[in-house]
C-alpha positions in Angstrom: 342.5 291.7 55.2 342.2 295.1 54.3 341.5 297.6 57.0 340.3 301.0 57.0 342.9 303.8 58.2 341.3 305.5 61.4 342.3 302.5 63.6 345.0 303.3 66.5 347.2 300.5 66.1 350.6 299.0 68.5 354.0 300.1 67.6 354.5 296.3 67.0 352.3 296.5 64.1 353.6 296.7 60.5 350.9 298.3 58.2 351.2 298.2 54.3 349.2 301.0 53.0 348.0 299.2 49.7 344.8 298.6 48.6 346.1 295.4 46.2 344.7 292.0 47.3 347.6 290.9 45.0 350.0 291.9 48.3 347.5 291.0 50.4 347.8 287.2 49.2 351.8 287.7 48.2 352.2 288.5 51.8 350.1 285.3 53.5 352.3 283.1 50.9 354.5 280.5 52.2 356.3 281.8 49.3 357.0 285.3 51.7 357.0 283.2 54.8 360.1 280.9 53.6 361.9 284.8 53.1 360.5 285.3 56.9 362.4 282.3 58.2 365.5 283.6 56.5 365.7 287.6 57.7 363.6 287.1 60.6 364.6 288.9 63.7 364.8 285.9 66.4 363.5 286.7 69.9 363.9 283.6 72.2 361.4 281.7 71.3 359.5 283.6 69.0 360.8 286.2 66.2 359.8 289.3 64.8 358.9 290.6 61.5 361.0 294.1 61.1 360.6 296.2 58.2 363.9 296.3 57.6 365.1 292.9 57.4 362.5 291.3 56.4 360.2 293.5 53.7 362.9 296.0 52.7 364.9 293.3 51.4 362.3 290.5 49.9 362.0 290.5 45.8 359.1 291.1 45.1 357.6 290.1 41.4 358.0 292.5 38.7 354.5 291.6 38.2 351.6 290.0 40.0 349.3 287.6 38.1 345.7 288.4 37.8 345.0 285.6 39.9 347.1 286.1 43.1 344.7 289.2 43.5 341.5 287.2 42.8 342.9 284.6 45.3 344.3 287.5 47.9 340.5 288.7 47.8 339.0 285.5 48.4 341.1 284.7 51.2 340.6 288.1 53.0 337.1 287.9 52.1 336.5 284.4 54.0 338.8 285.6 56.9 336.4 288.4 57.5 333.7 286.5 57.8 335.3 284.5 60.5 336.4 287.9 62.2 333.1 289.2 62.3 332.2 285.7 64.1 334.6 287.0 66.6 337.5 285.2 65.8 341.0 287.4 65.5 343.3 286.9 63.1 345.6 285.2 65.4 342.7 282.3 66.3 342.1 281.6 62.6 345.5 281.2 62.3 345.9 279.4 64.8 343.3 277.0 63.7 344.4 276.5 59.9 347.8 275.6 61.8 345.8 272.4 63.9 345.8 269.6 62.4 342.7 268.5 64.0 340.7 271.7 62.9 338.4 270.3 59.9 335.8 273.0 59.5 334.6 273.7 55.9 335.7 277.1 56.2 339.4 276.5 57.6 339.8 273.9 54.5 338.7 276.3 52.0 341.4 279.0 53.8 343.9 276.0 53.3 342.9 275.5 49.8 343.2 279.5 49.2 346.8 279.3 50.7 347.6 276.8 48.4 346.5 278.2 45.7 348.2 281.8 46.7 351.5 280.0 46.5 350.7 278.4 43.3 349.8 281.9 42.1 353.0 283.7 43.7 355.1 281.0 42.1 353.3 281.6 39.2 354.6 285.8 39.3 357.7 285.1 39.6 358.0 282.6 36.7 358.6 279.6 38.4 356.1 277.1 37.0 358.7 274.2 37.3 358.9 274.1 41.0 356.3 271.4 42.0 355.2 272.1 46.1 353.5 270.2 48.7 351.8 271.5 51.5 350.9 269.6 55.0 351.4 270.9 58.6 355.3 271.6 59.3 357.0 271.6 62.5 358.4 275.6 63.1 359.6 276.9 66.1 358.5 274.3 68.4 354.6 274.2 66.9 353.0 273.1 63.8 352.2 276.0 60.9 350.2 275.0 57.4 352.1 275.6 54.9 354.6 274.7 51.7 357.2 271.9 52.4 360.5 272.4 54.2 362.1 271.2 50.9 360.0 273.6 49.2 360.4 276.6 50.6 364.1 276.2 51.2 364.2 275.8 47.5 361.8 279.1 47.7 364.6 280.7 49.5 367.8 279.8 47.3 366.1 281.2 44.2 364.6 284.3 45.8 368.1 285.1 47.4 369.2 284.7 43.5 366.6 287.2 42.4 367.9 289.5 44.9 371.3 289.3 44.0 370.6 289.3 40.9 368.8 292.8 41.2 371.6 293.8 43.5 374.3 293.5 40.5 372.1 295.1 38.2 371.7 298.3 40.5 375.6 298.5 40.7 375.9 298.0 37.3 373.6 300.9 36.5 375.2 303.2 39.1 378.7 302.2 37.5 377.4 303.4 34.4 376.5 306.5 35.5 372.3 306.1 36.0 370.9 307.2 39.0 369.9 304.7 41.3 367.7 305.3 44.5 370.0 305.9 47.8 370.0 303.3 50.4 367.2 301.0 48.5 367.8 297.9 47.7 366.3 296.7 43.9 364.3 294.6 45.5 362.4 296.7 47.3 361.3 298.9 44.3 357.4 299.4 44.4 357.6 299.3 47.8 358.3 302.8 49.0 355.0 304.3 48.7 353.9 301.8 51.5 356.6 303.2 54.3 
């Protein structure tokens, strides 16, 4: 969801000051979550999301299709309705992660996520990977979302984009063109957000 910017939030809390749905929906993507698992920062038995590790060094698309951002706004749209219920964000995740949980309006936020991730795979060009979705066993619970085979296939082709980005950067500051200090490719776009 998007939230307005006179809030006082933890230091625990990563903000991304965009007003795109399209990012919105690229970040709730099993598509981003299979980079999480990768660069996460583990801490016992939980991890954490760092800046750094995890955002600084994901690939985002060159371009976003049209509908990721419809889809983005749906899905923030129908969450907010369910936070102004009085659920946090935590509780309705928490219940499109239980199997049990069949409420018309936790099916249609599974449906969105499914179609976010059809959507991201769609911006990145990669209309020949065929996903599943069901409830998958992480870190000792179950989390909705993409296949294990899925998003470690996810994860070998966005490391590839990455490096693939990566050699292009030393290429171009081999050749002389001036390339942003300490920024990896793939996190071009993103530093208007930190």
């Amino acid at each position: 969801m998007l939230r307005r910017c006179d809030a006082l939030y933890s230091d625990k809390v990563i903000l991304f000051a965009t007003d795109s749905f399209g990012y919105l929906g690229l970040l709730s993507s099993s598509v981003h979550f299979a980079w999480f698992e990768e660069t996460r920062t583990p801490r016992g038995t939980t991890s954490s999301y760092t800046v750094s590790r995890v955002v600084r060094t994901y690939p985002f698309p060159e371009q976003m299709t049209t509908g990721l951002s419809t889809l983005g706004r749906a899905f923030s749209e129908k969450r907010e309705v369910l936070a102004l219920e009085g659920l946090s964000f935590t509780k309705i995740h928490n219940r499109i992660d239980d199997p049990s949980e069949r409420s018309p309006e936790i099916e249609s936020l599974r449906l969105d996520l499914v179609g976010l991730d059809q959507e991201v795979l769609r911006s990145y060009g990669w209309t020949d990977l065929e996903i599943s979705h069901g409830f998958e066993d992480y870190a000792g619970g179950l989390h909705f979302c993409m296949s294990l085979a899925g998003r470690a296939e996810v994860r070998r082709r966005l490391l590839a984009e990455n490096l693939r980005r990566a050699e292009v950067e030393s290429q171009g500051a081999i050749s002389g063109q001036v390339v942003a200090k300490g920024r990896l490719p793939a996190s071009r776009g993103m530093e208007e957000m930190f």
